[in-house]
Structures are given as structure tokens and as C-alpha cells.
N, C-alpha and C positions, 0 to 999 in steps of 0.2 A: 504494500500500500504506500501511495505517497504522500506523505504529508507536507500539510499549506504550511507549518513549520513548527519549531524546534518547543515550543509553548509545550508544558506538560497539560494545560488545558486540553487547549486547541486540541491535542493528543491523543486525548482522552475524549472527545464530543468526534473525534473522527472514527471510532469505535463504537461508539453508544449515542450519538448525538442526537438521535431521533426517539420520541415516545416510545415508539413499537418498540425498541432493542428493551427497552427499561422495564416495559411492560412484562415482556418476557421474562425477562431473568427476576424479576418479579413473583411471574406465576411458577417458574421453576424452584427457587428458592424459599419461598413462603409458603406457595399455596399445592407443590408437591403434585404440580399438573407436568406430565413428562411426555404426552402422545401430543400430535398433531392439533388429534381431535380437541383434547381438553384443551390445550393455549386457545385455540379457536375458539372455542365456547366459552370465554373469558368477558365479564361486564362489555369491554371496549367496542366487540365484535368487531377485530380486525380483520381484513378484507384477509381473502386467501392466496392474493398475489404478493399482499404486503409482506403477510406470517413467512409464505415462501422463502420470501425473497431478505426477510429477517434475520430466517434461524440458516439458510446460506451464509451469511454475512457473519453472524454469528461466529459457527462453525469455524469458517475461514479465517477468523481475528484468533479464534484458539478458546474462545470465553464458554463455550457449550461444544458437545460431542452429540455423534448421533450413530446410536449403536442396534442392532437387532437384537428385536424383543424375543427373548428367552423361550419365553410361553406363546406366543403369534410372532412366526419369523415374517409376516407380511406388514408387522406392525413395527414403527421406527422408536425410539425412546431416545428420548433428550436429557440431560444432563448437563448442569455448568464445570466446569475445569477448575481447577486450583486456580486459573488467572482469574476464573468468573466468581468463584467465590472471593476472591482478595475485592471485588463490585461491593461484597454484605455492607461494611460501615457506611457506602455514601449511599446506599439506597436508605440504609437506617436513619442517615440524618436527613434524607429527601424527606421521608416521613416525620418527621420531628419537625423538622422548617416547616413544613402544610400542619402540623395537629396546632402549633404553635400561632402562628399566622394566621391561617386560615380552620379555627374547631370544626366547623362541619363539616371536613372532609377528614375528620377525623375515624376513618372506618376501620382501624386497625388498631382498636384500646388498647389490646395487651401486650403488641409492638410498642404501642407511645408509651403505656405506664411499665413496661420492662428496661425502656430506653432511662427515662428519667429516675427508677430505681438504681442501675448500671449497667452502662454501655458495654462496659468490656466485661461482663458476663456474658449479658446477652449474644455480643459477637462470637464469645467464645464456645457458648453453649449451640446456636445456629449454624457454624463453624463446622464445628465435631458433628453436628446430624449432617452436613452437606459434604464432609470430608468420606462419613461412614458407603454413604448413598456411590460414591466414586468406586468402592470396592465391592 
């Protein structure tokens, strides 16, 4: 990939810069949705060129894998990578900026009240169930 430049922002929005990546690694890390089907059937109802053309993107940056399911070899199963889990804290603080900022989108209480009890539990503890899910 070529990047507009050397900015570890910039960097970093050239991997995930758009909703749909975030969304994803979202429903893969929190809400334990791993098939096609389920990200699709996500609140956002992401169009099926986008989800496509996402978990490619995805895939190809290294942040998610995409393995044959065990039990349906016709069925795909996604996964974030060690790089996609090192994503956990700034989506954690995504949700803490919105519960804070803006309460009624607060639709994740026991993310915001785990975050504000401790952060580095919580990481640690989200962490180790996304570490365990890799093997």
C-alpha cells in the first residue's frame, strides 16, 4: 500500500479510515459475529459490495484472516490478527469519547462502565478472549 505519508495518523485512517473497517472489527471483537452472514446482519446493514470489499481490505492490511469453517467447509470464518487486536484500546476509547459526548449512543453500558472502572483490565481481559479465539 502507498501511503499519502509518513503521519502515524494519516497511517492509520489509511487502514481503517472508513466506518465499515471499524464497524467490522467491531462486530468481530465484541459482538463475536465471525461469518459473512452475521457482519451483514449487523444494525448498519452494510451493503454486500461494501462488507466484500471491506473484509478484502481487511484481510490484505493483515488486521482479520479468513479461514474454512471446520464444521461447513463452504462457510468462510473471520477473525482479527494480533495486529487487529492491538485496534481493542482505540475502539475502546471510540466508545468512551461517544458515551461521554454524546449518552445516547451510549448502547454499550458494560463497555463504558468496565472502561471507566479500568481500562487496562478491561483490555487485558478482551485481549486474552481474542488472543484465545486465534488458536
Amino acid at each position: 500500500m502507498t501511503r499519502r505519508s509518513d503521519c502515524p495518523i494519516s497511517n492509520v485512517l489509511d487502514h481503517v479510515g472508513d466506518k465499515w473497517s471499524l464497524l467490522i472489527l467491531r462486530d468481530l471483537m465484541f459482538f463475536d459475529k465471525n461469518t459473512y452472514s452475521e457482519l451483514q446482519n449487523s444494525v448498519e446493514r452494510m451493503a454486500t459490495n461494501i462488507l466484500s470489499s471491506r473484509l478484502e481490505r481487511l484481510e490484505k492490511d493483515g488486521l482479520i484472516t479468513k479461514q474454512t469453517d471446520a464444521k461447513d467447509k463452504r462457510r468462510k470464518v473471520y477473525r482479527v490478527t494480533r495486529a487487529g487486536i492491538d485496534m481493542l484500546p482505540i475502539l475502546l476509547e471510540m466508545i468512551a469519547w461517544s458515551c461521554k459526548h454524546e449518552p445516547e449512543t451510549n448502547t454499550y453500558p458494560e463497555f463504558y462502565a468496565a472502561l471507566q472502572k479500568g481500562r487496562e483490565e478491561l483490555i487485558h481481559d478482551l485481549t486474552m478472549k481474542l488472543v484465545a479465539n486465534l488458536e
